[in-house]
C-alpha positions as CSV (number, residue, x, y, z in Angstrom):
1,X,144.2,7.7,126.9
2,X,142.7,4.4,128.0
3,X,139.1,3.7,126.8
4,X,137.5,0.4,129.1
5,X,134.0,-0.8,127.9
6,X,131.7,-3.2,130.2
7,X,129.4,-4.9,128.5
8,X,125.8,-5.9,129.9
9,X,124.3,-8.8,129.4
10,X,122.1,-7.9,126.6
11,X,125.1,-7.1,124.7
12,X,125.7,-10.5,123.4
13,X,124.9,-12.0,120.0
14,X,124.4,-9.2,117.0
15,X,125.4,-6.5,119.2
16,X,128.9,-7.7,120.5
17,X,129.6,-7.5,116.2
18,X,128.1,-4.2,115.9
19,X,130.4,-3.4,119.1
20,X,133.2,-5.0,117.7
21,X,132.9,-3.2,114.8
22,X,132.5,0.2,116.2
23,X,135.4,-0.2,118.3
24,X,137.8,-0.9,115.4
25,X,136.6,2.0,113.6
26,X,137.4,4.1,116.9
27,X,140.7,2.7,117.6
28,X,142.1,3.1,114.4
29,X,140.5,6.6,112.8
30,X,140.2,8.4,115.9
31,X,137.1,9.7,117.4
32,X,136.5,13.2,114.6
33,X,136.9,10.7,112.2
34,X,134.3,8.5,113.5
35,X,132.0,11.2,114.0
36,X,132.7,12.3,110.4
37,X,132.2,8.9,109.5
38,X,129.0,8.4,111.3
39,X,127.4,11.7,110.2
40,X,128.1,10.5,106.0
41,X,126.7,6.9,106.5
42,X,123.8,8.8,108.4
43,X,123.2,11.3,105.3
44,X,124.1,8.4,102.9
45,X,121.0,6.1,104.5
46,X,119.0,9.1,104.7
47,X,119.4,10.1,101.0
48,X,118.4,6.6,100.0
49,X,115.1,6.6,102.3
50,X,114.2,9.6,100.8
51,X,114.9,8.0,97.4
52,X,113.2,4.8,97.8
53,X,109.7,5.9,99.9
54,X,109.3,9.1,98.6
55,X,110.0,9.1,94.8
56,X,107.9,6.3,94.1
């Protein structure tokens, strides 16, 4: 399966690396993974918020 991305003008600068990035995670883990993937980071940041704001 074929994914094709176009990319809109505000795309370009910081985005196109964050884009970049995302797609090479994609291509070569696989979408589960990538969702898996997401999900931690997404607990991991969350964990430290809570941390850093609320334990103070």
């Amino acid at each position: 399966m074929k994914y094709e991305f176009e990319r809109k003008p505000w795309e370009y600068g910081l985005l196109s690396i964050r884009f970049r990035i995302n797609y090479w995670f994609l291509r070569h883990i696989g979408i589960v993974a990538f969702g898996v993937l997401a999900a931690l980071i997404g607990t991991f940041v969350t964990a430290l918020v809570y941390e850093w704001f609320l334990l103070k």
